[in-house]
N, C-alpha and C positions, 0 to 999 in steps of 0.2 A: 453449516458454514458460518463461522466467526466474521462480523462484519467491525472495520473499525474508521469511523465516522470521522475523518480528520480536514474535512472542509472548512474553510476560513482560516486553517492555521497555518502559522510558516515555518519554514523549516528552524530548526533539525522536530520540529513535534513531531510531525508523520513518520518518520524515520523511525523514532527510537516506540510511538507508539506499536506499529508496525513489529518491530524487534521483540518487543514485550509479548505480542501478541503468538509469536512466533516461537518465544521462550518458550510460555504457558502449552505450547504442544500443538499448539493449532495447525493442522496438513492443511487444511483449504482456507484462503482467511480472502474476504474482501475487502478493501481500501478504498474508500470515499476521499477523492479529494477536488479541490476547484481551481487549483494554481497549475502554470507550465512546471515550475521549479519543483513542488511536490511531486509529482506526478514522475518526473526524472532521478530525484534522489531516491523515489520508494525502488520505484521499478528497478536502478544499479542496484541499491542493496540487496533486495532478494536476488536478481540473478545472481549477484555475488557471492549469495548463500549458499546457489545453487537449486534454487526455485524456479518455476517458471510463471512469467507473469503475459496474463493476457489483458491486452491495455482496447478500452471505451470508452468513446465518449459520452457524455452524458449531457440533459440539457442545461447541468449548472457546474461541467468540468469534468471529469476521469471517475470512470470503476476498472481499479486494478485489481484481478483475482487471481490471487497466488498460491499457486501448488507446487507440492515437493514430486 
């Protein structure tokens, strides 16, 4: 599983790293983030993909892990 480490950033980075990430082929990919707002824009996009994201907390913000 592809992990993409996107904590401390603010949007749109998670977003479009996320995308990238998702380009590049990745089926399973994790998402590291620490913000409300990331955590909301990753999670719409993939579902919007058509992903499924399964959202945790963590002790410094969200692991979101997205499968097709």
């Amino acid at each position: 599983m592809k992990t993409v480490d996107a904590r401390g950033l603010s949007c749109p980075e998670p977003v479009v790293l996320t995308r990238n990430a998702l380009r590049d082929g990745a089926t399973e990919l994790e998402v590291l983030v620490s913000d409300f707002a990331p955590k909301e824009n990753v999670t719409r996009f993939a579902t919007n993909q058509g992903y499924s994201v399964d959202v945790a907390e963590t002790d410094d913000g969200w692991r979101l892990t997205i499968r097709k």
